[in-house]
ZADO-1210 file (C-alpha; in nm, 4 decimals, padded with zeros to 6 digits):
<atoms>
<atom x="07.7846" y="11.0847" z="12.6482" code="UNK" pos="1"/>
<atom x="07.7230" y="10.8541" z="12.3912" code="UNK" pos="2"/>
<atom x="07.8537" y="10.7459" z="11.9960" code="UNK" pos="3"/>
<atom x="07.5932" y="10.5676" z="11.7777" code="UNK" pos="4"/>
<atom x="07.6453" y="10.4020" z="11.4750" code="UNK" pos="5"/>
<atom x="07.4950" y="10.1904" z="11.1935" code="UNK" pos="6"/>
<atom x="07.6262" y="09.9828" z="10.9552" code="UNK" pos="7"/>
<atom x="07.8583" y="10.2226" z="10.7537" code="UNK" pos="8"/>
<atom x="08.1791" y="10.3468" z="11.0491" code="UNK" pos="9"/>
<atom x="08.1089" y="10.0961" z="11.2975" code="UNK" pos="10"/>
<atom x="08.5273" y="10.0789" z="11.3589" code="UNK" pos="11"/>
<atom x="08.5867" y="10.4398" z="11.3321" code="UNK" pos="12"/>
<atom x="08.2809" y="10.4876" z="11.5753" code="UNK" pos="13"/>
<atom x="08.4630" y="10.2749" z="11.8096" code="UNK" pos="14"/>
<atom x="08.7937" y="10.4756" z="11.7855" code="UNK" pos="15"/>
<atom x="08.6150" y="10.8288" z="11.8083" code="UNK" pos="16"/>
<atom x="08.4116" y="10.6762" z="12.1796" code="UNK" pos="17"/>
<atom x="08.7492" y="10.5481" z="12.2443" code="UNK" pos="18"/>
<atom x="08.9310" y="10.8678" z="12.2166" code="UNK" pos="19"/>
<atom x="08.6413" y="11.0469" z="12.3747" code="UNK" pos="20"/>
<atom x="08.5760" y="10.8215" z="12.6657" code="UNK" pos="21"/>
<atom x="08.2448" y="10.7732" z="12.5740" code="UNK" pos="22"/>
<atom x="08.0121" y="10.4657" z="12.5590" code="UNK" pos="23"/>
<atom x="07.9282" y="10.3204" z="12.1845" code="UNK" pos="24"/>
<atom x="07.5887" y="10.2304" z="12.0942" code="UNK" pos="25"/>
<atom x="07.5545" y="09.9894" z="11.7775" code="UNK" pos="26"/>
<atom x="07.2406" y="10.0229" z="11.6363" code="UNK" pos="27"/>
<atom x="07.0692" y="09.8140" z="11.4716" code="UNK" pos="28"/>
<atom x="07.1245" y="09.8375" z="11.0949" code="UNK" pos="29"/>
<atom x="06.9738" y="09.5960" z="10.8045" code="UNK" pos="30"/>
<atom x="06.8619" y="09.5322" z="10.4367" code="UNK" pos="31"/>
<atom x="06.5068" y="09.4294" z="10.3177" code="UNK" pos="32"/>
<atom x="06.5311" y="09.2110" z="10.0280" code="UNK" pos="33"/>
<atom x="06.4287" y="09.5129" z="09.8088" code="UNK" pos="34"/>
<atom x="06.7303" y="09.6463" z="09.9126" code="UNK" pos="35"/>
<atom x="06.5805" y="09.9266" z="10.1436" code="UNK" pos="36"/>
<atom x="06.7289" y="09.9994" z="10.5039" code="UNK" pos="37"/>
<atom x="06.6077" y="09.9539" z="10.8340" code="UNK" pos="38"/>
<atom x="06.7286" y="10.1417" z="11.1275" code="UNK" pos="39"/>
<atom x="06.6035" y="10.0859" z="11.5199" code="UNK" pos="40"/>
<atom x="06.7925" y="10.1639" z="11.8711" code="UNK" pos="41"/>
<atom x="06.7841" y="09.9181" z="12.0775" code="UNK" pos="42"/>
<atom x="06.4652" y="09.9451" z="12.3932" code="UNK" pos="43"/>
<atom x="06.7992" y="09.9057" z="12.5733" code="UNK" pos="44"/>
<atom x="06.9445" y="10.1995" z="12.5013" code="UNK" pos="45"/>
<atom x="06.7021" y="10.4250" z="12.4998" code="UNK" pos="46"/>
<atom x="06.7789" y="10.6147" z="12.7974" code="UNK" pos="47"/>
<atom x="07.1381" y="10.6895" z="12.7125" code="UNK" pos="48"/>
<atom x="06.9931" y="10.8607" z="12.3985" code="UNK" pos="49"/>
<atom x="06.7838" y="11.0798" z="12.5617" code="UNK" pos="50"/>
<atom x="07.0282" y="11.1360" z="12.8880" code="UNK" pos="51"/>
<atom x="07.3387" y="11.3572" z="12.7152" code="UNK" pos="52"/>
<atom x="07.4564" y="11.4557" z="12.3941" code="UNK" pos="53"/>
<atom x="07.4375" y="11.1944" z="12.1094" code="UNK" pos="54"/>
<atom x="07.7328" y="11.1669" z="11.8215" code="UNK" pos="55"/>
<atom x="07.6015" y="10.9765" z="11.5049" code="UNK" pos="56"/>
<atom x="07.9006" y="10.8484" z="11.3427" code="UNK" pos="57"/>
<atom x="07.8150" y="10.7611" z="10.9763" code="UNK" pos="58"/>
<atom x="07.9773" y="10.8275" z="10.5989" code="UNK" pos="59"/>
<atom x="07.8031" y="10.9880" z="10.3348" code="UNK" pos="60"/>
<atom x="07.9176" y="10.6939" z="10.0812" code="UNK" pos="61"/>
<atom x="07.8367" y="10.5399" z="09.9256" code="UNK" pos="62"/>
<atom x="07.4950" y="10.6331" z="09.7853" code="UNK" pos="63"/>
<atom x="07.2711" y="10.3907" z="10.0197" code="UNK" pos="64"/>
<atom x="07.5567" y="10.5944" z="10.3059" code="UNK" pos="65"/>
<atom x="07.3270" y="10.9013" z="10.2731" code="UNK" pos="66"/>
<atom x="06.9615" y="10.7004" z="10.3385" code="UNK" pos="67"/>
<atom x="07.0884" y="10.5315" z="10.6058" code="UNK" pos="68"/>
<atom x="07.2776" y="10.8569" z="10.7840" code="UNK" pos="69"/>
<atom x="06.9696" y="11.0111" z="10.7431" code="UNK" pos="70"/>
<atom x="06.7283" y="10.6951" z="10.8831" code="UNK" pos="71"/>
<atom x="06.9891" y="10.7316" z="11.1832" code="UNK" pos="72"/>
<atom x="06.9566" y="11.1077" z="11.2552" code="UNK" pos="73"/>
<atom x="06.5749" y="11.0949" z="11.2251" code="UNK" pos="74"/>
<atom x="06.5524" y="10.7728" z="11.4789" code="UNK" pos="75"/>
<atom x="06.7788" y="10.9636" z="11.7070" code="UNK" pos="76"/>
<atom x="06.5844" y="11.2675" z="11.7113" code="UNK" pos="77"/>
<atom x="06.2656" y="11.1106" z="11.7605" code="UNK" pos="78"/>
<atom x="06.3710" y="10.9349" z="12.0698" code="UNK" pos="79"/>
<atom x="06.5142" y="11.2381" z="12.2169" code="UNK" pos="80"/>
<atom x="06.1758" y="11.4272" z="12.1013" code="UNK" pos="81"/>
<atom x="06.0163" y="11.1603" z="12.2841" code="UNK" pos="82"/>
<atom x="05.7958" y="11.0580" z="11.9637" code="UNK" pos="83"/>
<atom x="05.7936" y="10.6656" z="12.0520" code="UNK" pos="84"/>
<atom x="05.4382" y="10.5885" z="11.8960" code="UNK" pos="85"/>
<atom x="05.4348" y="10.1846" z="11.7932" code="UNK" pos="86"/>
<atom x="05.2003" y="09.9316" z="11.6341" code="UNK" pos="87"/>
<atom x="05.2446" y="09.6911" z="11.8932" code="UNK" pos="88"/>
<atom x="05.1828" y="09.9445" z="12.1683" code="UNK" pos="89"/>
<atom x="05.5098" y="09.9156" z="12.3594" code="UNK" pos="90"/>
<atom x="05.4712" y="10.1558" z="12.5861" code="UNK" pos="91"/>
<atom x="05.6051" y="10.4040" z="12.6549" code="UNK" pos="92"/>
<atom x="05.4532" y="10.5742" z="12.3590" code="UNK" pos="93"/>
<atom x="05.5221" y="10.9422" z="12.4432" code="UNK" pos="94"/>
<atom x="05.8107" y="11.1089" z="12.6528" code="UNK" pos="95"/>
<atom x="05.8997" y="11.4595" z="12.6966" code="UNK" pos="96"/>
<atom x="06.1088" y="11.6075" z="12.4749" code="UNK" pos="97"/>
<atom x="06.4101" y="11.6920" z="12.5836" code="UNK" pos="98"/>
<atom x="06.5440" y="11.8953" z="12.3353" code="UNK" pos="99"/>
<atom x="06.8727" y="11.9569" z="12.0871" code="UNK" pos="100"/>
<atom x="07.2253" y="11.7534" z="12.1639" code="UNK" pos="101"/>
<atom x="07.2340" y="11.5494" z="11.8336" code="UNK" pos="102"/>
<atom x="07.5857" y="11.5951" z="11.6562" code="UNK" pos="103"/>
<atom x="07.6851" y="11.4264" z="11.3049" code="UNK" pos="104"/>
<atom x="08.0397" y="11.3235" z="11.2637" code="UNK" pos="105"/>
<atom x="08.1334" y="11.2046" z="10.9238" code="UNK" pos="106"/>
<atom x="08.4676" y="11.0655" z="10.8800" code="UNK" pos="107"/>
<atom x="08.3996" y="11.0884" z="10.4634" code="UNK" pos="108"/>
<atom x="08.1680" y="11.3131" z="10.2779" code="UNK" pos="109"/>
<atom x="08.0457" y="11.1462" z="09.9906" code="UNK" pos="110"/>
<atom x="07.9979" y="11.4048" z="09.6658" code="UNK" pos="111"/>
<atom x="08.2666" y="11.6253" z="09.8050" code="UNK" pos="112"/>
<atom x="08.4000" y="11.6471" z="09.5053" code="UNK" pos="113"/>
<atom x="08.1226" y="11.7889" z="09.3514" code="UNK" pos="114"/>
<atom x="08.1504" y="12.1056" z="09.5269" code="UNK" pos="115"/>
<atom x="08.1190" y="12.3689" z="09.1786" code="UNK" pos="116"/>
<atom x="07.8539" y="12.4257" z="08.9182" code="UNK" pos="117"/>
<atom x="08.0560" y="12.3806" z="08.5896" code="UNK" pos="118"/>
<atom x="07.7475" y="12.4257" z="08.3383" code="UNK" pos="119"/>
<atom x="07.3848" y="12.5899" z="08.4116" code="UNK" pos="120"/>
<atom x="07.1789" y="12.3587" z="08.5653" code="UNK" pos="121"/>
<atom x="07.3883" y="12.1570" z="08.7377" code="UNK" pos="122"/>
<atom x="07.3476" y="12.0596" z="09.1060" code="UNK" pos="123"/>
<atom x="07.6308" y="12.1412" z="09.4091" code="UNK" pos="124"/>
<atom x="07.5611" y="11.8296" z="09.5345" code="UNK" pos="125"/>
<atom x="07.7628" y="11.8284" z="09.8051" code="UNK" pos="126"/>
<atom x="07.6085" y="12.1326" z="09.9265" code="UNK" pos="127"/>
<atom x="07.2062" y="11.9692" z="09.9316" code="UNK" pos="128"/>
<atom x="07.3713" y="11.6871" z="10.0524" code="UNK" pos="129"/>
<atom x="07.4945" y="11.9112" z="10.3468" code="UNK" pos="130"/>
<atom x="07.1675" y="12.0680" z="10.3518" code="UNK" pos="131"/>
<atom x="07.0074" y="11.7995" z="10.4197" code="UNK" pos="132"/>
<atom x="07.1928" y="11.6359" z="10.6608" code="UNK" pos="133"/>
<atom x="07.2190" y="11.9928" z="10.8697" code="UNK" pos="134"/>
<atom x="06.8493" y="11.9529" z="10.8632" code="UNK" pos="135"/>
<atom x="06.8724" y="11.6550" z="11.0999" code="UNK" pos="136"/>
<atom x="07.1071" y="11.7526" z="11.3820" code="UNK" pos="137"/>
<atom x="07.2998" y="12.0468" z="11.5709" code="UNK" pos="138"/>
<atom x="07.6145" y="12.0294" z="11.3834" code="UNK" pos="139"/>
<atom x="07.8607" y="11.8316" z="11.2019" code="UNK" pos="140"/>
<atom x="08.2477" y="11.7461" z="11.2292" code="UNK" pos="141"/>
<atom x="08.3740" y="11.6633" z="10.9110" code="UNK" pos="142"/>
<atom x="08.7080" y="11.4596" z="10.8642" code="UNK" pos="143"/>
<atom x="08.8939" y="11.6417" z="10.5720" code="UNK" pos="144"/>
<atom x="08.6390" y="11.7540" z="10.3672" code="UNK" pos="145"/>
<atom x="08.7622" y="11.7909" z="09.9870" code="UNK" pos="146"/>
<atom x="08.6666" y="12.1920" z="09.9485" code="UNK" pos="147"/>
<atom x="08.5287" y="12.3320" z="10.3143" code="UNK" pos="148"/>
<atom x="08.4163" y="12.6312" z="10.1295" code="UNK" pos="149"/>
<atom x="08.1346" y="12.4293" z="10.0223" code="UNK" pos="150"/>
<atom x="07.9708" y="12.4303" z="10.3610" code="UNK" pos="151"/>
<atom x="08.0436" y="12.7682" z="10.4359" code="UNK" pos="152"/>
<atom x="07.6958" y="12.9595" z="10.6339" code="UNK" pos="153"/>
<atom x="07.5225" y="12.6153" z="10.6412" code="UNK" pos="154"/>
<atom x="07.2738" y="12.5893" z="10.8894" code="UNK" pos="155"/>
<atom x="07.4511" y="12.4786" z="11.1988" code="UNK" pos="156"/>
<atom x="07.7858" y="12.4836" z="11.3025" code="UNK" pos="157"/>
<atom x="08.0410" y="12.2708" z="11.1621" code="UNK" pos="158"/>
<atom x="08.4026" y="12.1750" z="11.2694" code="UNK" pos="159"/>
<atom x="08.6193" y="12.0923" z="10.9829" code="UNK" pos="160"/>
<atom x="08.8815" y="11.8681" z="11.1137" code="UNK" pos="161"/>
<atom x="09.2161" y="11.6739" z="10.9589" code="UNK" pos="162"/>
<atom x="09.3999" y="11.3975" z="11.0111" code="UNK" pos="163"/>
<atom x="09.7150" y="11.5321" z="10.8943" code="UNK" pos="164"/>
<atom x="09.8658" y="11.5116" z="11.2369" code="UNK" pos="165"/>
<atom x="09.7702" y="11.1766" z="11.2247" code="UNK" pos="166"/>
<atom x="09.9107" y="11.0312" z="10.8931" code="UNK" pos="167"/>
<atom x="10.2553" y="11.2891" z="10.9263" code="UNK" pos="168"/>
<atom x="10.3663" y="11.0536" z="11.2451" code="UNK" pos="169"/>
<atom x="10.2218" y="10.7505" z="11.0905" code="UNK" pos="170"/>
<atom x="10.5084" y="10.8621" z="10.7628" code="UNK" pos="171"/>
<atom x="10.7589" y="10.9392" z="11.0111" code="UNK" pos="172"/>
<atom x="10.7378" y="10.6160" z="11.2218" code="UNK" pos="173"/>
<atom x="10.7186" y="10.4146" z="10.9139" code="UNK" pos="174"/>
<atom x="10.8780" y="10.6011" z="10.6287" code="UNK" pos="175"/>
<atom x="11.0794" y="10.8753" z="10.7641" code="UNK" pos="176"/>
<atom x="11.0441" y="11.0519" z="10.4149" code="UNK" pos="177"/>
<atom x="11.2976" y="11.3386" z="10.2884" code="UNK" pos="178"/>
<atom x="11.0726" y="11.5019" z="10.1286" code="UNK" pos="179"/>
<atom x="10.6675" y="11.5289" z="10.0804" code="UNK" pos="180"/>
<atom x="10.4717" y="11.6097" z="09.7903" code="UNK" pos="181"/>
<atom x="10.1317" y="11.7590" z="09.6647" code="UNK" pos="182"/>
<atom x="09.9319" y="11.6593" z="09.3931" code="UNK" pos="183"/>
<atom x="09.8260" y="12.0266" z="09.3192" code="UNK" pos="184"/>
<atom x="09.7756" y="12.3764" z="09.4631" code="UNK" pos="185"/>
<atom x="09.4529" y="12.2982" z="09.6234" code="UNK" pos="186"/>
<atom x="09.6138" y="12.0089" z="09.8987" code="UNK" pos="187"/>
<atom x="09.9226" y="12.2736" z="09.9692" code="UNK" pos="188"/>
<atom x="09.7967" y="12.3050" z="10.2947" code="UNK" pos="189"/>
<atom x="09.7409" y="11.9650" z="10.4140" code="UNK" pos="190"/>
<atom x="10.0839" y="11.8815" z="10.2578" code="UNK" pos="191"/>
<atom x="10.3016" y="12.1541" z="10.3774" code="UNK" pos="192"/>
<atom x="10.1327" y="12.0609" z="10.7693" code="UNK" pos="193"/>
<atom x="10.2439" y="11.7003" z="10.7517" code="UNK" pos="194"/>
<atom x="10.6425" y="11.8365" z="10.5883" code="UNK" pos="195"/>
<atom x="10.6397" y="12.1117" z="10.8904" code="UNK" pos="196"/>
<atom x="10.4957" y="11.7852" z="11.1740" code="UNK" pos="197"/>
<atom x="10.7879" y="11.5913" z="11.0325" code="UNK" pos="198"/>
<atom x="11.0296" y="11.8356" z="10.9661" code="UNK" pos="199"/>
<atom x="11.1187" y="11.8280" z="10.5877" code="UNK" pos="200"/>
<atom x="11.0583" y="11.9857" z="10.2526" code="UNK" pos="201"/>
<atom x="10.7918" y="11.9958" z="10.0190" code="UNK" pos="202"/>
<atom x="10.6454" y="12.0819" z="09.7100" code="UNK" pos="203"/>
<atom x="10.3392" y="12.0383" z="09.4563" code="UNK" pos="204"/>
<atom x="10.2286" y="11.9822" z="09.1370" code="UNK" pos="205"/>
<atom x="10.1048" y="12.2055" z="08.8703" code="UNK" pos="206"/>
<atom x="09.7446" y="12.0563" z="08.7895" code="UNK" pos="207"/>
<atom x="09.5488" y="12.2416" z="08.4922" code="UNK" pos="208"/>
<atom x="09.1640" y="12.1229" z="08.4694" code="UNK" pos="209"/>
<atom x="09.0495" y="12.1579" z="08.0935" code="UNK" pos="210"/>
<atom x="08.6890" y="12.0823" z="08.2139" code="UNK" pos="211"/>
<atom x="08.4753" y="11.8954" z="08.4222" code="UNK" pos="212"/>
<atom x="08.6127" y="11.5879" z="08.3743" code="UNK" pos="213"/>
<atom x="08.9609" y="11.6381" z="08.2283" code="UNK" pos="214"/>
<atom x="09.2577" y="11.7303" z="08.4681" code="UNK" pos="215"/>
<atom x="09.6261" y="11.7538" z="08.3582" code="UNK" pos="216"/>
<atom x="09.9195" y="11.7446" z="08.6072" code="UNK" pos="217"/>
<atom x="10.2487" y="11.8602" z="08.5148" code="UNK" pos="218"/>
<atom x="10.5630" y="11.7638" z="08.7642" code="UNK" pos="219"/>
<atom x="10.7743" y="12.0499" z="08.8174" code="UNK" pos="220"/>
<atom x="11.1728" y="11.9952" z="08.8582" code="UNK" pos="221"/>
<atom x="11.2049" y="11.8715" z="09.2190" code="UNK" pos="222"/>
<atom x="11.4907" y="11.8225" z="09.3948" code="UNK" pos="223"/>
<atom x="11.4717" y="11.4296" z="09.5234" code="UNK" pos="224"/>
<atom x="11.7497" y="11.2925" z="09.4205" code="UNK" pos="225"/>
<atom x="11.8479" y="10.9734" z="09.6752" code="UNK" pos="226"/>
<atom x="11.5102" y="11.1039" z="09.9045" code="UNK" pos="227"/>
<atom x="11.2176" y="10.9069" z="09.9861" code="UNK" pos="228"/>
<atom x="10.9295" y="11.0687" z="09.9151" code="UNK" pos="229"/>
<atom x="10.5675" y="11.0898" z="10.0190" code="UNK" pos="230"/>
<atom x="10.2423" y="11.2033" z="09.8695" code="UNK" pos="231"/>
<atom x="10.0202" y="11.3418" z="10.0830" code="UNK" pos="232"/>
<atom x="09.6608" y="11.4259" z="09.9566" code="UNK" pos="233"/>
<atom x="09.2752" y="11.3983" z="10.0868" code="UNK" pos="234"/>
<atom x="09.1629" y="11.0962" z="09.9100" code="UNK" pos="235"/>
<atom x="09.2779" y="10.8683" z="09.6556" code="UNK" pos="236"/>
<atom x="09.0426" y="10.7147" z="09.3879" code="UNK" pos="237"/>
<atom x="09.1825" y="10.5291" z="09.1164" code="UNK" pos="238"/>
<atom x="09.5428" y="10.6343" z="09.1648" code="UNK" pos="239"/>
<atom x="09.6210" y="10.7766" z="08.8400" code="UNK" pos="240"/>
<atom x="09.7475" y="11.0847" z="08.9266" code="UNK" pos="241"/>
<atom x="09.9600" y="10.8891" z="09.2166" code="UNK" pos="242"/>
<atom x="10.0745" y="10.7415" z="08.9725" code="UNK" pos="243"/>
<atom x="10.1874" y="10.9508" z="08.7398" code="UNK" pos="244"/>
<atom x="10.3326" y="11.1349" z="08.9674" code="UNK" pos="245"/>
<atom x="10.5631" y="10.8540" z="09.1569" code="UNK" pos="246"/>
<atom x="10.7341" y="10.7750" z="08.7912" code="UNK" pos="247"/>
<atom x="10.8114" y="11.1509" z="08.7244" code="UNK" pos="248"/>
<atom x="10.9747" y="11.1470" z="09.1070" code="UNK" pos="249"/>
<atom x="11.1354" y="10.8200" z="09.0272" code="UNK" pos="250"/>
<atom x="11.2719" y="10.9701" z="08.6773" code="UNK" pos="251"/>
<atom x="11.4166" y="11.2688" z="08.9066" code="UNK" pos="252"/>
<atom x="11.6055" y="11.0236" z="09.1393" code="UNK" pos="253"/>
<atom x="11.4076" y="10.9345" z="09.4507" code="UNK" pos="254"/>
<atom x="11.4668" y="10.5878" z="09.5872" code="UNK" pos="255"/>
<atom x="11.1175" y="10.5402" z="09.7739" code="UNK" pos="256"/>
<atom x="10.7959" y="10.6896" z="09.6772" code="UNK" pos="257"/>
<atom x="10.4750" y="10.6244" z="09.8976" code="UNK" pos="258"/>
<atom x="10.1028" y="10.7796" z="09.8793" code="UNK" pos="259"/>
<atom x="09.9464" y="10.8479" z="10.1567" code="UNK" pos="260"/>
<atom x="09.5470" y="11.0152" z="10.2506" code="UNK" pos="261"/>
<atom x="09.3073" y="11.0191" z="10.5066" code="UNK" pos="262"/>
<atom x="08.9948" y="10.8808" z="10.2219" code="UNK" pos="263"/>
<atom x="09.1146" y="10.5879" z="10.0419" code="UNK" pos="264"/>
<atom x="08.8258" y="10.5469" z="09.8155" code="UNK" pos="265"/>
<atom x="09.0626" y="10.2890" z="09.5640" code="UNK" pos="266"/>
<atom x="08.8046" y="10.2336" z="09.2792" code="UNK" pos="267"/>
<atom x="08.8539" y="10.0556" z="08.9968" code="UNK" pos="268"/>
<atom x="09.1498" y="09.8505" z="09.0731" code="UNK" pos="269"/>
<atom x="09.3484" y="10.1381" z="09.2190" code="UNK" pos="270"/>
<atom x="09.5692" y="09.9543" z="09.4629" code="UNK" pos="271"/>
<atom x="09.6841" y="09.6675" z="09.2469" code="UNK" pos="272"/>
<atom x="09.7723" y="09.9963" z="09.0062" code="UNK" pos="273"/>
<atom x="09.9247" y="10.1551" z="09.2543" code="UNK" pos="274"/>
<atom x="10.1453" y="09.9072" z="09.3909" code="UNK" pos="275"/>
<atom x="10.2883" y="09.9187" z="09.0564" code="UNK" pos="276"/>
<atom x="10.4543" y="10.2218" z="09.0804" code="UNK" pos="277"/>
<atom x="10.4838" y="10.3338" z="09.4777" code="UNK" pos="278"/>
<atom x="10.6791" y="10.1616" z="09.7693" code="UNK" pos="279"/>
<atom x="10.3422" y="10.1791" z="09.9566" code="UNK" pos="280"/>
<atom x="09.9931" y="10.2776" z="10.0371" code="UNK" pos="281"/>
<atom x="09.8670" y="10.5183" z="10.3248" code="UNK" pos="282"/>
<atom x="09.5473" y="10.5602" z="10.4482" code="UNK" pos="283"/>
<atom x="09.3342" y="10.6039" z="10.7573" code="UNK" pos="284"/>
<atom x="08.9826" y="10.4011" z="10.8619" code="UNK" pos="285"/>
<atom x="08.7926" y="10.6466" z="10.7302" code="UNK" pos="286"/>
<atom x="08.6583" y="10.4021" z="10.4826" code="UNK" pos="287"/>
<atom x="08.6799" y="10.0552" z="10.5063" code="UNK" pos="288"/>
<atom x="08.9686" y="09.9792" z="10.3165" code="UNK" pos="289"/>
<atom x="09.2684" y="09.7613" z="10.2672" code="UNK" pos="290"/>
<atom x="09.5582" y="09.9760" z="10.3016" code="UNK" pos="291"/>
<atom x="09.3947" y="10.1253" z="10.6760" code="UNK" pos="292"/>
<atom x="09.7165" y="10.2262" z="10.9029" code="UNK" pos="293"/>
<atom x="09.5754" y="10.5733" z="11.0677" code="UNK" pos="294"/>
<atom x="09.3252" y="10.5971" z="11.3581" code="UNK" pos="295"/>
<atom x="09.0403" y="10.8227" z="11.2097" code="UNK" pos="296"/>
<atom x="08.8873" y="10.8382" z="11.5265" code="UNK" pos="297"/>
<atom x="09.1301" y="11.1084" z="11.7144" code="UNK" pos="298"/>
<atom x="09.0759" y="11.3790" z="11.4397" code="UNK" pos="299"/>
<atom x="08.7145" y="11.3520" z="11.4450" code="UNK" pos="300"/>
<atom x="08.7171" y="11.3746" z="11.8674" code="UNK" pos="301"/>
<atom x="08.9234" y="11.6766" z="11.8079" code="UNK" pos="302"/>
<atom x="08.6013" y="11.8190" z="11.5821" code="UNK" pos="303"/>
<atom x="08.3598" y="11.7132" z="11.8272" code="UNK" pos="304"/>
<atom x="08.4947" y="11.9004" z="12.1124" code="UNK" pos="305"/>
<atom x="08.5392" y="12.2023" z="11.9001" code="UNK" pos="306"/>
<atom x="08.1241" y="12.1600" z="11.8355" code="UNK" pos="307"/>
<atom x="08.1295" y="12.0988" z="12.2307" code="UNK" pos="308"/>
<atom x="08.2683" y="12.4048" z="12.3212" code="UNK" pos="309"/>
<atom x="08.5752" y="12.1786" z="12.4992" code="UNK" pos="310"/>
</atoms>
């Protein structure tokens, strides 16, 4: 079987064929001066695209993510449809088609966050995002989507799948924390899995949203006095709330605090902030970043082979 990729998870790609013991097809993947994308499989590997099960590997992020996840899908499926028309009359031009096997895995969905209508009129965008891509292939893995409910009865099956297993022995290799923590209600879950992995407490924080773009945490009394603690949450953007909530744990006695998250978006100078106020930074290759420790690759093979049937 075979993992294809473009431009956008070329390493996590490699990691998923790795973990699969599949082959990994690069395709090729480039910029017109305009800007616009270009997508082609190489004549080469043709035949392993239309001889098993394909996996595109691809984000939906950043914006020009999305075009070029979908310019991959549709190049895929017209090779395995056998659709090979050309200009230049490299033949062959027509092959039988030889039907459904394409499968999206997307180590981060872009616009997850945008999973609610808060006014009339507003667009779920992750949800026509999904649409779209669910258009273009026979199901998706998705690596710790923000709110799965958001792709609930899409078109094809998906396989939501974490990293949490993952990141908890990357924390207890190289933190060994006391104690983990939440940033709210809604990452509970994923925190309380990596505190039960490693064996230790945790907790959360109270997070109130006054609207759309307006969200207040409040730290609850926690008992971390002389721990080392770590914050375990899906992504981390600019690092405020991190932050925020490593001086209230500091304030309450820890000795260490570290953040840790499968998405490490870091916008807007969120790791030199961040480094301000934690002992250190957490995250795995699901986007290129500088503070990648976890293999993203193993949780995604995990959602492929639930797709598989395996």
């Amino acid at each position: 079987m075979v993992v294809v990729s473009g431009s956008n998870a070329q390493h996590v790609a490699e990691q998923l064929a790795q973990s699969l013991g599949w082959s990994h097809v690069k395709l090729e993947a480039r910029r017109f001066p305009d800007s616009e994308g270009y997508i082609r499989i190489p004549e080469d590997e043709i035949e392993a695209i239309r001889s098993e099960p394909v996996v595109v590997v691809s984000n939906t992020f950043p914006d020009a993510g999305i075009v070029e996840t979908m310019l991959i899908l549709k190049a895929v499926s017209d090779v395995r449809k056998g659709s090979m028309e050309n200009l230049r009359g490299i033949e062959p031009q027509k092959m039988e088609d030889i039907g459904p096997g394409v499968y999206l895995a997307v180590p981060y969905f872009g616009y997850s966050r945008q999973d609610k209508r808060f006014k009339p009129g507003e667009v779920i965008s992750a949800r026509a995002i999904a649409d779209m891509l669910a258009g273009q292939c026979d199901g998706l893995a998705v690596l710790d989507l923000h709110a799965p409910k958001v792709l609930e009865n899409l078109s094809v099956p998906v396989a939501f799948t974490s990293a949490m297993p993952e990141l908890a022995s990357h924390l207890q290799s190289e933190v060994n924390p006391d104690f983990i923590l939440s940033p709210d209600k809604g990452a509970i879950d994923r925190a309380s899995e990596v505190a039960n992995l490693i064996g230790c407490e945790f907790s959360y924080l109270e997070k109130t949203r006054i609207d759309a773009h307006t969200i207040v945490h409040k730290a609850k009394d926690l008992d971390v006095q002389g721990k080392i603690v770590a914050i375990v949450d899906d992504m981390i953007a600019t690092g405020g709330t991190i932050c925020r909530a490593a001086d209230a744990l500091r304030s309450q006695g820890a000795v260490e605090v570290h953040a840790a998250c499968s998405h490490g978006l870091f916008t807007g100078g969120a790791i030199r902030r961040l480094t301000q106020y934690v002992d250190g930074v957490h995250a795995t290759g699901s986007l290129s970043n500088p503070r990648s420790v976890i293999d993203a690759g193993e949780a995604l093979a995990r959602g492929i082979n639930e797709l598989l049937g395996n």
